[in-house]
PyMOL Python script that loads the backbone (N, CA, C, O; Angstrom):
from pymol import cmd

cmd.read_pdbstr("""\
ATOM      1  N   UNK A   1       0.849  -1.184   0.000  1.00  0.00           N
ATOM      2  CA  UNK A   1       0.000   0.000   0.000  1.00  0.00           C
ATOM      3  C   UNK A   1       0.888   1.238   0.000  1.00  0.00           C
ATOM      4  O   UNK A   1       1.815   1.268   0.809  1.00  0.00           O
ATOM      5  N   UNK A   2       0.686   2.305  -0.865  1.00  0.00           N
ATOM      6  CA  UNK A   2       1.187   3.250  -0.616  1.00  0.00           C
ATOM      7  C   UNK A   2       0.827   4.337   0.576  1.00  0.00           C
ATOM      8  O   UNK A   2      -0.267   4.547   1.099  1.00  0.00           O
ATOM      9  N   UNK A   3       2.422   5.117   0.899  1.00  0.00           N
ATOM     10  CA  UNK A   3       1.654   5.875   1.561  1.00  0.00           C
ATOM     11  C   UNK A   3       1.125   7.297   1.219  1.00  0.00           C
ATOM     12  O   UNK A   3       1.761   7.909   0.361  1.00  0.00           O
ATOM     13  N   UNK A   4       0.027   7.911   1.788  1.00  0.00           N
ATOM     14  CA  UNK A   4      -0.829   8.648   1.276  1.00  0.00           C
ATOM     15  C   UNK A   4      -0.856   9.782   2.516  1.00  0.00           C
ATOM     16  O   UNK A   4      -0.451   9.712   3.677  1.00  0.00           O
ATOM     17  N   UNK A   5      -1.345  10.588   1.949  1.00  0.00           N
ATOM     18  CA  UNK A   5      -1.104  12.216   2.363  1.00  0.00           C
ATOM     19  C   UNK A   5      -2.299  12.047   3.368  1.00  0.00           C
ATOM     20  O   UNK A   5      -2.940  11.014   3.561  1.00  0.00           O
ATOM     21  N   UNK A   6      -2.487  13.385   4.024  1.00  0.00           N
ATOM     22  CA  UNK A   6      -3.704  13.742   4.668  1.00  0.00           C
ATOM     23  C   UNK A   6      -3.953  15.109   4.734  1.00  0.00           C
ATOM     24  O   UNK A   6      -3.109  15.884   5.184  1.00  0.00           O
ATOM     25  N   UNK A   7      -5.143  15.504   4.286  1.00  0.00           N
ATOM     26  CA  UNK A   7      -5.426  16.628   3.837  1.00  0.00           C
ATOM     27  C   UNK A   7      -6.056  17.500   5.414  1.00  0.00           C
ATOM     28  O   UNK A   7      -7.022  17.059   6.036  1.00  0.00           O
ATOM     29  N   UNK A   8      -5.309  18.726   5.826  1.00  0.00           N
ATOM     30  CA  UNK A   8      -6.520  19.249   6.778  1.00  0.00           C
ATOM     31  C   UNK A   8      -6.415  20.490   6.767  1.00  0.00           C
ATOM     32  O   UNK A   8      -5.391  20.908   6.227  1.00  0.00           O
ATOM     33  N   UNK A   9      -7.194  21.327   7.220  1.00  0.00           N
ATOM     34  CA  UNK A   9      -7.075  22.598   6.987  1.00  0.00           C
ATOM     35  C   UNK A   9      -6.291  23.807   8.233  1.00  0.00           C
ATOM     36  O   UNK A   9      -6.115  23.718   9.448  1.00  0.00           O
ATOM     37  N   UNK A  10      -6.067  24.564   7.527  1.00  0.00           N
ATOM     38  CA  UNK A  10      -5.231  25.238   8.928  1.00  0.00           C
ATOM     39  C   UNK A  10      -6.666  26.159   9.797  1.00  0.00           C
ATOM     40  O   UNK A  10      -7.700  26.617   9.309  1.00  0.00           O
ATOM     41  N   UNK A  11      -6.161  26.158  11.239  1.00  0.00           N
ATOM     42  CA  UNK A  11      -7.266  26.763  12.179  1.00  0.00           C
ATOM     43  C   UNK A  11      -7.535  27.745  12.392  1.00  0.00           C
ATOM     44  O   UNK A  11      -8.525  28.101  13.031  1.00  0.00           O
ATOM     45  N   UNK A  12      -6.303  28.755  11.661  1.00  0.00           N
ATOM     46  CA  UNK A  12      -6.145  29.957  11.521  1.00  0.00           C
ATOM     47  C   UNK A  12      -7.491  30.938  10.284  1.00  0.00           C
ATOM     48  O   UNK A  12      -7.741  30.723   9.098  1.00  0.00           O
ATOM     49  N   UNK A  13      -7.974  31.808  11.085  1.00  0.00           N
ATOM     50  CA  UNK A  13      -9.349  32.172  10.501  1.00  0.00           C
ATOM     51  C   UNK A  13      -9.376  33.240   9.066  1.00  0.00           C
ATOM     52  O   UNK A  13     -10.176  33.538   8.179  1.00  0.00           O
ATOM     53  N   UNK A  14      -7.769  33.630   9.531  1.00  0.00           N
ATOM     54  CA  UNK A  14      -7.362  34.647   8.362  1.00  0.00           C
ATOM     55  C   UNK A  14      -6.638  33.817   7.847  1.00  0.00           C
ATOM     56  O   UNK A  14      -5.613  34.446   7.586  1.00  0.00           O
ATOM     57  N   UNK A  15      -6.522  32.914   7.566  1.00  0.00           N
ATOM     58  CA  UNK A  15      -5.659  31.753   6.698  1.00  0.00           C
ATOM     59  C   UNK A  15      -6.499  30.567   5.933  1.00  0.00           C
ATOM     60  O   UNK A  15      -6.806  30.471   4.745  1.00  0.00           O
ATOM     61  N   UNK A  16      -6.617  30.172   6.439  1.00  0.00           N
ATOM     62  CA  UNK A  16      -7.711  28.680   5.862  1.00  0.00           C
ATOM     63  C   UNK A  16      -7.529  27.862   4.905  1.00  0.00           C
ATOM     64  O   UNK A  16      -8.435  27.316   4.276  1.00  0.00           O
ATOM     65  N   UNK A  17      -5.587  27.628   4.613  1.00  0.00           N
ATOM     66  CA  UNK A  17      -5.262  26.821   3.579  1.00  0.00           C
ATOM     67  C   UNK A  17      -5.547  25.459   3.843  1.00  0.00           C
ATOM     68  O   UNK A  17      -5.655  25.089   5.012  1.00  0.00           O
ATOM     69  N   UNK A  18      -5.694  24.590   2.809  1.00  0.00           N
ATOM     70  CA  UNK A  18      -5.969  23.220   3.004  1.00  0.00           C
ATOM     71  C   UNK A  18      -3.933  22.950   2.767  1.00  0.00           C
ATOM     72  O   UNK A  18      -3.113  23.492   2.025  1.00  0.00           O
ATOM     73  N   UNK A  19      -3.829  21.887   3.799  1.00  0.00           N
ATOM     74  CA  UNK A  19      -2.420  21.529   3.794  1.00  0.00           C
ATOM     75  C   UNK A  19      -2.728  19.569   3.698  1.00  0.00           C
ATOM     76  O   UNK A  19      -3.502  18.648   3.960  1.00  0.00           O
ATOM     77  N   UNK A  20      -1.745  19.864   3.256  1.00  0.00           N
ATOM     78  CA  UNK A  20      -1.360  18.395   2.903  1.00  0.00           C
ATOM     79  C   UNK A  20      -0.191  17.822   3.386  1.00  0.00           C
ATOM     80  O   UNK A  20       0.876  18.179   2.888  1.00  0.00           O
ATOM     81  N   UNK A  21      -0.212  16.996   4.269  1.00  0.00           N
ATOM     82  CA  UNK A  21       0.935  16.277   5.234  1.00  0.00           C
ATOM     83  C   UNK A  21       0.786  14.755   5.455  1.00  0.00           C
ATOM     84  O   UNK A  21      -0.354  14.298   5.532  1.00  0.00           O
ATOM     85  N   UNK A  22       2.073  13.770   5.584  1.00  0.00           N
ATOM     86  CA  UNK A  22       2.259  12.678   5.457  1.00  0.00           C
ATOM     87  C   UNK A  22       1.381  12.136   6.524  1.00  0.00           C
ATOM     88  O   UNK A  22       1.012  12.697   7.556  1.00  0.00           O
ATOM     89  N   UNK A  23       1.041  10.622   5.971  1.00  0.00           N
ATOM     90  CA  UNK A  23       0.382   9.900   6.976  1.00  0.00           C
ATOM     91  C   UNK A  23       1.170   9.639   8.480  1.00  0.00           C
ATOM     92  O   UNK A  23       0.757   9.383   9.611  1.00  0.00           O
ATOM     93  N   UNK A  24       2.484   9.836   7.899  1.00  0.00           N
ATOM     94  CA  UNK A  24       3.580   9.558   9.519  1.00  0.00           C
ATOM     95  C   UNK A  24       3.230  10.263  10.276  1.00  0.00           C
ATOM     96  O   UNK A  24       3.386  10.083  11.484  1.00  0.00           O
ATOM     97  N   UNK A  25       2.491  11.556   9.604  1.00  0.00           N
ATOM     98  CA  UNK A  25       2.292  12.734  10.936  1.00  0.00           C
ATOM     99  C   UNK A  25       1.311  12.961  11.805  1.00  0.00           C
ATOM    100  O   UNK A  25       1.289  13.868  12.638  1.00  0.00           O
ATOM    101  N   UNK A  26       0.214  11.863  11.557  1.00  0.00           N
ATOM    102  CA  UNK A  26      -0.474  12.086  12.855  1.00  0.00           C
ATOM    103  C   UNK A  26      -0.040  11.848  14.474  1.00  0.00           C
ATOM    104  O   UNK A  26       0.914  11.327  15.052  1.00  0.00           O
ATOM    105  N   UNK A  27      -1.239  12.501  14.856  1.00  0.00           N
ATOM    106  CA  UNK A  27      -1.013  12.525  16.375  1.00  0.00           C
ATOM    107  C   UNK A  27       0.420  14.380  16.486  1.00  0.00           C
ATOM    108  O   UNK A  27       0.382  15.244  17.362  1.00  0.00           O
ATOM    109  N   UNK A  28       1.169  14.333  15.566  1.00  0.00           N
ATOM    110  CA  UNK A  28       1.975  15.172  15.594  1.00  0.00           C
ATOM    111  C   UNK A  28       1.417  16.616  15.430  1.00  0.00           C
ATOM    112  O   UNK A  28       0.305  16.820  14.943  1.00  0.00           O
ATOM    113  N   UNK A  29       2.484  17.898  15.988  1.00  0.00           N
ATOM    114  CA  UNK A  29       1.852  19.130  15.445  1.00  0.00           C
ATOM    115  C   UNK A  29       3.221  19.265  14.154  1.00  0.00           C
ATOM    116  O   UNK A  29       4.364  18.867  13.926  1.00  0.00           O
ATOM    117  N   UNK A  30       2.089  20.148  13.563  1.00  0.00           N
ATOM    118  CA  UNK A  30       3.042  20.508  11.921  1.00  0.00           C
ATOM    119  C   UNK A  30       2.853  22.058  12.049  1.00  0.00           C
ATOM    120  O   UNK A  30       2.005  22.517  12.814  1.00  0.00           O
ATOM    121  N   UNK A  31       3.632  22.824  11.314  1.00  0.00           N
ATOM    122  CA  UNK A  31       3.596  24.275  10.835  1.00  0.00           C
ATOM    123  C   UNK A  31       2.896  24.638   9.597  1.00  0.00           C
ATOM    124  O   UNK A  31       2.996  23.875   8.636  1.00  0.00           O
ATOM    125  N   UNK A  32       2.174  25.752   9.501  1.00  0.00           N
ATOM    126  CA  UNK A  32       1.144  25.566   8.139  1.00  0.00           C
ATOM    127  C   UNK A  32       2.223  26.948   7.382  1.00  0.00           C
ATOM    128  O   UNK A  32       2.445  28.103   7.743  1.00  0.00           O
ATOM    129  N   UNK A  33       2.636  26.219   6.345  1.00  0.00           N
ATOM    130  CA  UNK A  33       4.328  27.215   6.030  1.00  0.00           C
ATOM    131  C   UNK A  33       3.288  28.458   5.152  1.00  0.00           C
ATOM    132  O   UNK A  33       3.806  29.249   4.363  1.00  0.00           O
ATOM    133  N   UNK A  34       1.746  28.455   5.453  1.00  0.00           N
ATOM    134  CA  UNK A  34       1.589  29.970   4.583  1.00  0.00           C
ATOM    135  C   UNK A  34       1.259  30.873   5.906  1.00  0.00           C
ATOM    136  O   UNK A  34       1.272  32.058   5.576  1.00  0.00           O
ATOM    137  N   UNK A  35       1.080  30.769   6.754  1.00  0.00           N
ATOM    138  CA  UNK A  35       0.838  31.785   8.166  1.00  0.00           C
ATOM    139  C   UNK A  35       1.557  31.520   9.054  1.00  0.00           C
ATOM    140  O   UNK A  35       1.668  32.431   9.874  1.00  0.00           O
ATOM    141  N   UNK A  36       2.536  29.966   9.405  1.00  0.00           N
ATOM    142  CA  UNK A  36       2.898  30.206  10.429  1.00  0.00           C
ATOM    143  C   UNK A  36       2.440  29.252  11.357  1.00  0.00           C
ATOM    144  O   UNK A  36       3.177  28.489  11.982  1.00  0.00           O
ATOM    145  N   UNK A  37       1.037  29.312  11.449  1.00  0.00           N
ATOM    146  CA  UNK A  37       0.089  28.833  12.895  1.00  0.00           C
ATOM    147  C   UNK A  37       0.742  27.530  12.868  1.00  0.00           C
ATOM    148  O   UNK A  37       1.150  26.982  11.844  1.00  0.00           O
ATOM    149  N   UNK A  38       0.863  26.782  14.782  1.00  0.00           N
ATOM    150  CA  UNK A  38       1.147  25.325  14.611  1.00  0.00           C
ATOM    151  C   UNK A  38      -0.291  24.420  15.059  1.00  0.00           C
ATOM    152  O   UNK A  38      -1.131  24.638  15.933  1.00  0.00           O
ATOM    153  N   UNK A  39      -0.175  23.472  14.186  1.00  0.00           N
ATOM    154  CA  UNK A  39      -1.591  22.765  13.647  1.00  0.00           C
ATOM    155  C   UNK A  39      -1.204  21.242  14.107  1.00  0.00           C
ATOM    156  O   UNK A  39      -0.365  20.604  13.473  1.00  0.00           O
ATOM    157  N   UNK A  40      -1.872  20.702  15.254  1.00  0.00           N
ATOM    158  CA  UNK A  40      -2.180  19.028  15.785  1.00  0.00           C
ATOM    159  C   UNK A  40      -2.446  18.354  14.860  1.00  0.00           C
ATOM    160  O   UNK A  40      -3.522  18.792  14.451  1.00  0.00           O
ATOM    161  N   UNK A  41      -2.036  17.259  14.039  1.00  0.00           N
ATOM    162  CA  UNK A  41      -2.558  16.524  12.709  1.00  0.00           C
ATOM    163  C   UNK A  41      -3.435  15.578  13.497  1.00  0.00           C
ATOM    164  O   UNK A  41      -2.916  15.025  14.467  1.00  0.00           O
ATOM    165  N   UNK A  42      -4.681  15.324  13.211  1.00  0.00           N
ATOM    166  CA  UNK A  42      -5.444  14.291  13.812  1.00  0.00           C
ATOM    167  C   UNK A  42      -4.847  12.965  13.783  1.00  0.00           C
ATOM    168  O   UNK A  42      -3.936  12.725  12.991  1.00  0.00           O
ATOM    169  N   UNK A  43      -5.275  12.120  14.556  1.00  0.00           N
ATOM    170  CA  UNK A  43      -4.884  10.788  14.612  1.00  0.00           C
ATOM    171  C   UNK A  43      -5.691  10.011  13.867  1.00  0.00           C
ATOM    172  O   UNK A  43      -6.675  10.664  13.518  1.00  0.00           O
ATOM    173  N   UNK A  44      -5.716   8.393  13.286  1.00  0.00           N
ATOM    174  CA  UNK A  44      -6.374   7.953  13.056  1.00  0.00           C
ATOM    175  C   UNK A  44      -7.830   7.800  13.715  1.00  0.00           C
ATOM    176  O   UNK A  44      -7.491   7.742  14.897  1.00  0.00           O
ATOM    177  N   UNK A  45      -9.311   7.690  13.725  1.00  0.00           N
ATOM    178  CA  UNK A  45      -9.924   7.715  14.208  1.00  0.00           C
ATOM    179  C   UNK A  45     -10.541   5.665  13.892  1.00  0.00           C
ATOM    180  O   UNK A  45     -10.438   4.994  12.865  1.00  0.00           O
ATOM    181  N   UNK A  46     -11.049   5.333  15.074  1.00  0.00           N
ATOM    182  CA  UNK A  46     -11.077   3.384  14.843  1.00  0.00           C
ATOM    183  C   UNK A  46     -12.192   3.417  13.963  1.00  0.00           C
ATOM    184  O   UNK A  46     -12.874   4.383  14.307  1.00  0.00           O
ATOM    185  N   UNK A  47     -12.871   2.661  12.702  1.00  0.00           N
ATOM    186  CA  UNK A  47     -13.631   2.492  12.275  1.00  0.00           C
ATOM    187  C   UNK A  47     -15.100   2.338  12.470  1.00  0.00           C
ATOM    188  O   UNK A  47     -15.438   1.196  12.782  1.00  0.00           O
ATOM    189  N   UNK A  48     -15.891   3.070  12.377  1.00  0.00           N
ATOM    190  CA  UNK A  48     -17.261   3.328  13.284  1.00  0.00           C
ATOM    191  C   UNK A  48     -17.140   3.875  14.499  1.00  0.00           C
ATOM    192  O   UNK A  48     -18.158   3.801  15.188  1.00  0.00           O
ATOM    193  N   UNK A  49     -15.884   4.588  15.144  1.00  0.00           N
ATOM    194  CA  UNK A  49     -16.374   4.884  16.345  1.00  0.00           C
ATOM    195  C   UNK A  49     -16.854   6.529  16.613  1.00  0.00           C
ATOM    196  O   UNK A  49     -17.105   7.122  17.662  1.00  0.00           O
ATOM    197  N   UNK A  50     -16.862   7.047  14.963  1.00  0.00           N
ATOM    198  CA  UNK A  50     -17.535   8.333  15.158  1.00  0.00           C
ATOM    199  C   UNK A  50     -18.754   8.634  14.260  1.00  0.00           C
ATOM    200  O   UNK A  50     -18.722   8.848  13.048  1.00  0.00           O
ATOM    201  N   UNK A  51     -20.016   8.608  15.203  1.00  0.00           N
ATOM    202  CA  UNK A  51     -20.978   8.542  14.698  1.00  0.00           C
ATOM    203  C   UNK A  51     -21.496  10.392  13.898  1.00  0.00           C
ATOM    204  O   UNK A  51     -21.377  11.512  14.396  1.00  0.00           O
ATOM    205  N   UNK A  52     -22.093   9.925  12.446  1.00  0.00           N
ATOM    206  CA  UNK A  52     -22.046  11.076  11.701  1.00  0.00           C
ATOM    207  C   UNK A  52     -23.093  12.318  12.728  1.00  0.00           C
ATOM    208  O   UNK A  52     -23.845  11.934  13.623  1.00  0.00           O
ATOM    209  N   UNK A  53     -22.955  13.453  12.430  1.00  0.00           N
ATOM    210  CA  UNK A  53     -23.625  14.467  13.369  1.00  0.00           C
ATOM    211  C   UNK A  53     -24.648  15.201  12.646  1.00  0.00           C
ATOM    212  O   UNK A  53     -24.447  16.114  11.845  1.00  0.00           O
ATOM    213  N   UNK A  54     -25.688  14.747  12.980  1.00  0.00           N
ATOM    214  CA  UNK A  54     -27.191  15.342  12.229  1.00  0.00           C
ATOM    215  C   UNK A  54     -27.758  17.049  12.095  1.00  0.00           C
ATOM    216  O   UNK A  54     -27.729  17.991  12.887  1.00  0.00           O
ATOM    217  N   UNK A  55     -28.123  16.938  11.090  1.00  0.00           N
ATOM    218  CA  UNK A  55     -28.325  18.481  10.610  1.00  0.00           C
ATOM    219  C   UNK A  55     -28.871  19.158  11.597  1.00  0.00           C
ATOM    220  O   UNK A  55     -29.543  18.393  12.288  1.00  0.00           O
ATOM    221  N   UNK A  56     -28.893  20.251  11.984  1.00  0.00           N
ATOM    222  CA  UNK A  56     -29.771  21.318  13.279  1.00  0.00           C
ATOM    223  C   UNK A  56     -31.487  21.154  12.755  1.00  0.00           C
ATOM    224  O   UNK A  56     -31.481  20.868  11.558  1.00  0.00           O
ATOM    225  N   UNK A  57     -32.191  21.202  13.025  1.00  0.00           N
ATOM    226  CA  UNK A  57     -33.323  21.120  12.985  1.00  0.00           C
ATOM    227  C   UNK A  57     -33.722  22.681  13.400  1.00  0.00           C
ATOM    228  O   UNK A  57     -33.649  23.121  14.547  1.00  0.00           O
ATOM    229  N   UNK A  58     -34.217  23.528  12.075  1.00  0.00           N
ATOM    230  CA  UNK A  58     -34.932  25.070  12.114  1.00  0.00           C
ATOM    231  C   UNK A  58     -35.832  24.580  13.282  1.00  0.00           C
ATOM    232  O   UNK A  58     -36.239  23.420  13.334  1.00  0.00           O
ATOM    233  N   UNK A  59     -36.258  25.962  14.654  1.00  0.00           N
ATOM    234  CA  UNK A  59     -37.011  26.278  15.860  1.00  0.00           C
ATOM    235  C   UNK A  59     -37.889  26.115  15.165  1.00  0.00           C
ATOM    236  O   UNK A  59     -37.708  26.107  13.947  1.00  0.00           O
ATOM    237  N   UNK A  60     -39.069  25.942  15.691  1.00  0.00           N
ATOM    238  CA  UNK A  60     -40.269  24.816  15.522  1.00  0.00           C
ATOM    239  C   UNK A  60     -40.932  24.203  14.838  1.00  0.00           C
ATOM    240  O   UNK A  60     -42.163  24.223  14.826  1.00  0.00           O
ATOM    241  N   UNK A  61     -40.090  23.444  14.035  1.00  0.00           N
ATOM    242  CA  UNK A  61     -39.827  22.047  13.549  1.00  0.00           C
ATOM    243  C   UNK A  61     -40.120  21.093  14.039  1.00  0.00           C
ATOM    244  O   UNK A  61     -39.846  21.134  15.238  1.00  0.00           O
ATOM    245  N   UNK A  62     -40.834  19.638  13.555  1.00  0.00           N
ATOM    246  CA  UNK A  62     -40.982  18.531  14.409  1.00  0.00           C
ATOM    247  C   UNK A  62     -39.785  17.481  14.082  1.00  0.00           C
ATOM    248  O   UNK A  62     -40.142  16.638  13.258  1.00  0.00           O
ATOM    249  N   UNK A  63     -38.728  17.366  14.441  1.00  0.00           N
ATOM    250  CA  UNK A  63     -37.960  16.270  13.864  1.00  0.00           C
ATOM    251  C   UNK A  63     -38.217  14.820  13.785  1.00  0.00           C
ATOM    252  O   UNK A  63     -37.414  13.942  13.467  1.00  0.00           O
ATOM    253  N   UNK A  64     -39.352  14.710  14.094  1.00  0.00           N
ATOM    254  CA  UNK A  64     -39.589  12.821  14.497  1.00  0.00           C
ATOM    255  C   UNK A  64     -41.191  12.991  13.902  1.00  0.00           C
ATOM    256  O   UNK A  64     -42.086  13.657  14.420  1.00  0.00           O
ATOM    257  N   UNK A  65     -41.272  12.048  12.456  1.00  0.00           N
ATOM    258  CA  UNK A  65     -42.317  12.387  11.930  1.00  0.00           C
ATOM    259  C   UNK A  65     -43.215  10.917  12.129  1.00  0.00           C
ATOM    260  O   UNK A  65     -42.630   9.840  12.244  1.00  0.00           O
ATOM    261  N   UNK A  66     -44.855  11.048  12.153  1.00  0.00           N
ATOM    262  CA  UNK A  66     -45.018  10.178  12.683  1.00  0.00           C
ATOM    263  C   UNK A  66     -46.668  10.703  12.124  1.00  0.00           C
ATOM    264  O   UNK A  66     -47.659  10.034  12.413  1.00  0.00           O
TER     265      UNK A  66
END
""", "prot")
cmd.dss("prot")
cmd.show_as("cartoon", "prot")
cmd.util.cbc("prot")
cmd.orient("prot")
């Protein structure tokens, strides 16, 4: 298998480049070389253990149709 990049974005609000850094680097912090800011590369996350996060539901709305 090759290894493959990981794409994340910098946290910086006046910046917001998408960076691209090696799979070796999670868990690690990296430098985002267009601002500067230092950026935590996420870790792997285990398969299913993050459940997707459901849209906001507009104020008075019924979300559970029935």
């Amino acid at each position: 298998m090759l290894d493959q990049a990981i794409r994340i974005m910098c946290p910086n609000l006046t910046c917001r480049k998408v960076l691209s850094v090696p799979v070796a680097s999670r868990g690690r912090m990296v430098k985002c070389r267009n601002c500067g800011a230092t950026i935590r590369v996420p870790e792997k996350n285990a398969p299913g253990s993050a459940a997707p996060v459901p849209a906001p539901t507009p104020a008075g709305e019924n979300p559970v149709k029935g």
